[in-house]
C-alpha positions in Angstrom: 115.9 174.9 -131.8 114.1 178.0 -133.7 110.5 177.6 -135.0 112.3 178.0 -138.8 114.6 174.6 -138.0 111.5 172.8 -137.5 110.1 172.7 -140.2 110.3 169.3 -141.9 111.2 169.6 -145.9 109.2 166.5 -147.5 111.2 165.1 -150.4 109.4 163.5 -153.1 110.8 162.5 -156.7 108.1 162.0 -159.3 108.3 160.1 -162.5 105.4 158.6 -164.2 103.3 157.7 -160.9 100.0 159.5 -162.7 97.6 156.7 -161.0 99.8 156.7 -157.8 100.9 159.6 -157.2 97.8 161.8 -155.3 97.8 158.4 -152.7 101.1 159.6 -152.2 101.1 163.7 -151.5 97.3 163.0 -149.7 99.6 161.1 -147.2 101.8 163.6 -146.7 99.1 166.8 -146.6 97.3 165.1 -144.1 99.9 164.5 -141.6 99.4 166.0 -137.8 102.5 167.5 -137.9 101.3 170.7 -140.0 105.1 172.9 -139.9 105.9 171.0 -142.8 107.3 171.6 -146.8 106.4 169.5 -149.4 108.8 169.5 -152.5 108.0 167.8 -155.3 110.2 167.3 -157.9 108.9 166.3 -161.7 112.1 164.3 -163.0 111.0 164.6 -166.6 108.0 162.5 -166.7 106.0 162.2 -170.0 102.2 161.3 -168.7 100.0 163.6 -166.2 102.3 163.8 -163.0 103.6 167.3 -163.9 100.3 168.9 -163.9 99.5 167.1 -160.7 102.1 168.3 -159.1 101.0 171.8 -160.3 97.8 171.3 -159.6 98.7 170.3 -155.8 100.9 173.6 -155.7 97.9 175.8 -155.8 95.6 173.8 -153.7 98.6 174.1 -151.0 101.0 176.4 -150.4 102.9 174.1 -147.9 104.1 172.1 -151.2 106.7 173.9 -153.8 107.0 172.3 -157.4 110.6 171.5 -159.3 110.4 170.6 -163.0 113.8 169.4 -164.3 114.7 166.8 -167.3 114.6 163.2 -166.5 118.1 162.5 -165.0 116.6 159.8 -162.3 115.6 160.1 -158.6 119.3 160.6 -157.4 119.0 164.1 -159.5 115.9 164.7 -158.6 116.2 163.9 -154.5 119.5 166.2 -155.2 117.2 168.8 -156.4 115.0 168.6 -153.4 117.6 168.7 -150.7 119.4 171.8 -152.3 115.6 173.7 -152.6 114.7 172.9 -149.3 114.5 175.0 -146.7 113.7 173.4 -143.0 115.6 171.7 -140.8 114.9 168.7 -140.6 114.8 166.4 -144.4 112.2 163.5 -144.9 112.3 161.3 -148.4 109.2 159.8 -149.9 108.9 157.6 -153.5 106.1 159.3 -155.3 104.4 155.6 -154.9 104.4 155.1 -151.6 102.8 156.2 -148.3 103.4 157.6 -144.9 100.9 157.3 -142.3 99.3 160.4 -140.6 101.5 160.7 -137.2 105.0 159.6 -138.6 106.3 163.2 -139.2 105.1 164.5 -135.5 106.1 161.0 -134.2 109.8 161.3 -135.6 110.1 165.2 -134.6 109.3 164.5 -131.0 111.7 161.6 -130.6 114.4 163.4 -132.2 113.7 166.1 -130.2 113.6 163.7 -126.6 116.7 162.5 -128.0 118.8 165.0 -129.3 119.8 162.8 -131.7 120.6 163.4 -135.2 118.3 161.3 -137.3 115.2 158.6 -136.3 115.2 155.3 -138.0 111.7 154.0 -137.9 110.1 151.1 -139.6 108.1 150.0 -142.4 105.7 147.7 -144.2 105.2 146.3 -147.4 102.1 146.6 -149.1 100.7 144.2 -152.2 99.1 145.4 -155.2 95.5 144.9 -153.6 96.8 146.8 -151.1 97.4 144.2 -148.0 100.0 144.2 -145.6 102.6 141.6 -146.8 105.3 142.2 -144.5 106.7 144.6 -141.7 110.4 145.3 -140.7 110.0 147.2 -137.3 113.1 148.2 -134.8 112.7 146.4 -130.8 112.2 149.2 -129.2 113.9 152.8 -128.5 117.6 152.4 -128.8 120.2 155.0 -129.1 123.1 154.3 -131.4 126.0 156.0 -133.2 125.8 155.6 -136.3 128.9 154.0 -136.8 128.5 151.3 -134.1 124.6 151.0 -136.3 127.1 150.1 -139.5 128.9 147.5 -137.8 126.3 145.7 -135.9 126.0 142.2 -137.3 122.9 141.3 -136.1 120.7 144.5 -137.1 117.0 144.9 -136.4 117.2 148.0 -137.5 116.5 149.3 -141.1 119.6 151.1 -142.5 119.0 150.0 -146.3 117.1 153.2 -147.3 116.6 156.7 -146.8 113.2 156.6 -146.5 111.5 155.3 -143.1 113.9 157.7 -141.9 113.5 161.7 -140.2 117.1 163.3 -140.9 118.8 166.6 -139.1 119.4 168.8 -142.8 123.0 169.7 -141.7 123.6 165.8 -141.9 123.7 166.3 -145.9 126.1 169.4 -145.7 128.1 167.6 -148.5 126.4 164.0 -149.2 124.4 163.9 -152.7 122.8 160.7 -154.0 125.4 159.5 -157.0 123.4 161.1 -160.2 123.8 158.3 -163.2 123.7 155.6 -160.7 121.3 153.0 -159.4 121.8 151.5 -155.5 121.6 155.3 -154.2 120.7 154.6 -150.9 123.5 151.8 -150.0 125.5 154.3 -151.8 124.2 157.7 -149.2 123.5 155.8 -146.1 126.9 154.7 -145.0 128.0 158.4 -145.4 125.5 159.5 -143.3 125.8 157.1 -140.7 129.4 157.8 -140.5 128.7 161.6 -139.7 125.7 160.7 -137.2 126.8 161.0 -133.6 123.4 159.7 -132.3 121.0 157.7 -133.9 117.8 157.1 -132.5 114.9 154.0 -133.4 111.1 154.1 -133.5 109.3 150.8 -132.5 106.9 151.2 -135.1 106.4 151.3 -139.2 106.2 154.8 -140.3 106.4 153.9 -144.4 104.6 152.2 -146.6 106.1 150.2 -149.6 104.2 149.6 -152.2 105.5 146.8 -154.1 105.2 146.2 -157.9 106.3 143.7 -160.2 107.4 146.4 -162.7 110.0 147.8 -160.0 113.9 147.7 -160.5 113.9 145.4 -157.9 111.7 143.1 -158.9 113.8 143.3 -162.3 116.8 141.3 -164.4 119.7 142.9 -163.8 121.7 144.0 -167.2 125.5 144.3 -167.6 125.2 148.1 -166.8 123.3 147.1 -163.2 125.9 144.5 -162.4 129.0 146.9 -162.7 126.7 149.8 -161.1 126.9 147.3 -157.9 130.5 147.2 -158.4 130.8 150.3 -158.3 128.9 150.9 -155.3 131.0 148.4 -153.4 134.3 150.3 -155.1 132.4 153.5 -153.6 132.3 151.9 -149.9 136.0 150.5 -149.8 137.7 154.1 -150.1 134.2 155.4 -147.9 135.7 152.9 -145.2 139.2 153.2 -145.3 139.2 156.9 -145.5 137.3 156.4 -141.8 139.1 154.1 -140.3 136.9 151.1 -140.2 138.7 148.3 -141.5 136.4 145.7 -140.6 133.8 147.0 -143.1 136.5 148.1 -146.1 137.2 143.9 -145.7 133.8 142.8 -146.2 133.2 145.2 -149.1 136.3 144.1 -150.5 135.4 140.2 -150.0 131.9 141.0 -151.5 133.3 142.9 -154.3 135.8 139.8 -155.2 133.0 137.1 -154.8 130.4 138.5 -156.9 133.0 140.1 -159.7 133.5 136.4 -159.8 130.3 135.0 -159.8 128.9 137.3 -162.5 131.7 136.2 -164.6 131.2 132.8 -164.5 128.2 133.4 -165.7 129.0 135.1 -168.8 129.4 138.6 -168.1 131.4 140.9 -169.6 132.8 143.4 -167.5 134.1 147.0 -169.0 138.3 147.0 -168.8 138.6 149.3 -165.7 136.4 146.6 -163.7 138.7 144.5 -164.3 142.1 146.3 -163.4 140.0 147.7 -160.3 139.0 143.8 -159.3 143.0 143.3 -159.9 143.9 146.1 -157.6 141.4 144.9 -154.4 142.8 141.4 -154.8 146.5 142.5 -154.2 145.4 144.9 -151.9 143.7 142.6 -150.0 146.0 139.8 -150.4 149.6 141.8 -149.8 148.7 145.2 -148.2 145.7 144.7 -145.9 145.9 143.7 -142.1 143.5 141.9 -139.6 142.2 139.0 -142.4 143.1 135.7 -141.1 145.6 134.1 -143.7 143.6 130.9 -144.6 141.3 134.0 -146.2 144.1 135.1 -147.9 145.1 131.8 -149.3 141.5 131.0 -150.0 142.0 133.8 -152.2 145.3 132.9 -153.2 143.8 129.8 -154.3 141.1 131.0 -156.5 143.2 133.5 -158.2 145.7 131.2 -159.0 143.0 128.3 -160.7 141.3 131.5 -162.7 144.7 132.3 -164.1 145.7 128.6 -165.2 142.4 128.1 -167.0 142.6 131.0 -168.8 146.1 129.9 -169.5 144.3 126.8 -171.1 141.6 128.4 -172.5 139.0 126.6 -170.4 135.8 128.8 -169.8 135.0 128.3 -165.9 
């Protein structure tokens, strides 16, 4: 690999993470691994993270600054991949951490291994700034990534992009879904799927930060619960347009129970939610093979009950 494909484009979306966000680009600049890019990308924010970033762009002239209005971190990560120039593609949250060997670490395995992208893993860190939790892969294992999205039993972290050192050519034409949340359930598949080898670290690169404040420490609304949907709708056709039939099932099966769920407890869906949620069930039901038919009639079942108390008018 040339000198110029080494060089590891640092990905960091930044929205109002004043107090945070130097603990975050100090982490980065002081990594071992010096044949690095550091893009940061102001998504609009309203208190002093623009002028930090600025102010970090002359200190270094390893990190390049993107201001854009606030159209979330799928736009902005979006932003980053299609200014960067190296070849390789890391992504950090502008409040969170990366210790000071994980770049160089992830380079030389994906290096040793020719593989396409390095899967490490990572910890979670409290407000006062202790280690609450770790999520670490057993050891260096080689993978596709297909046979990654199929494994039941998973040590391995495939949830987010983060924790994660990517080959650039692997994005060619994946973007993070701009308007959406659940962007990295929504990316990762699609990555996976064109991943030919995928290669662990046995250690935690990342560092989470957690806060109370977060989305996901947050009540979903109406608009969150059919953004899931929608991600599930997203990884149905993902998974039938690849052939893997065992996954378009669950997502299906997922997409069914919790349309359900949330309805029961008082949701109100938009109308194409509905007609899509009509469509999976006959799908599933009449047009899908390998489910075992007391599934189907399970299904059957339930389907059949909802429509007779709404025939009655009773609220389930």
């Amino acid at each position: 690999m040339c000198k110029e494909n080494k060089i590891v484009s640092i990905i960091v979306p930044v929205y109002n993470v004043e107090d945070k966000l130097k603990r975050c680009v100090e982490s980065i600049r002081k990594q071992t691994y010096k044949d690095i890019e550091i893009i940061l990308i102001n998504d609009g924010s309203i208190d002093g993270s623009g002028s930090i970033c600025d102010m970090y762009s002359k200190m270094d002239r390893r990190i390049h600054v993107y201001h854009q209005e606030n159209k979330g971190v799928s736009a902005a990560r979006n932003t980053g991949i299609e200014n960067s120039g190296g070849g390789y593609l890391f992504f950090v949250d502008s409040d969170d951490t990366i210790n000071f060997d994980t770049i160089s670490e992830c380079v030389r395995l994906i290096e040793e291994e020719n593989a396409d992208l390095v899967m490490g893993g990572y910890s979670g860190i409290g407000e006062k700034g202790y280690l609450r939790w770790s999520i670490i892969p057993q050891g260096v294992k080689c993978y596709t990534g297909i046979e990654l999205l199929e494994k039941k039993e998973n040590d391995v972290p495939v949830g987010y992009v983060w924790s994660s050192l990517y080959k650039k050519s692997l994005w060619k034409d994946v973007r993070f879904p701009v308007g959406y949340k659940y962007e990295d359930s929504w990316t990762t598949p699609e990555i996976l799927i064109k991943a030919k080898e995928v290669v662990t670290y046995p250690g935690s690169i990342y560092n989470y930060y957690e806060n109370e404040g977060s989305f996901m420490h947050s009540e979903m609304t109406v608009k969150e619960y059919q953004m899931r949907l929608a991600l599930y709708d997203h990884l149905i056709l993902l998974y039938e347009e690849n052939k893997l039939p065992k996954k378009m099932i669950e997502c299906m099966e997922i997409y069914m129970n919790h349309f359900d769920i949330w309805r029961k407890r008082g949701v109100i869906f938009e109308q194409k939610y509905i007609e899509r949620n009509n469509e999976i069930v006959k799908k599933y039901i009449c047009k899908t093979k390998g489910i075992p038919l007391q599934r189907k009639i399970k299904v059957i079942i339930k389907q059949s009950l909802k429509r007779l108390n709404q025939k009655n008018g009773i609220r389930e």
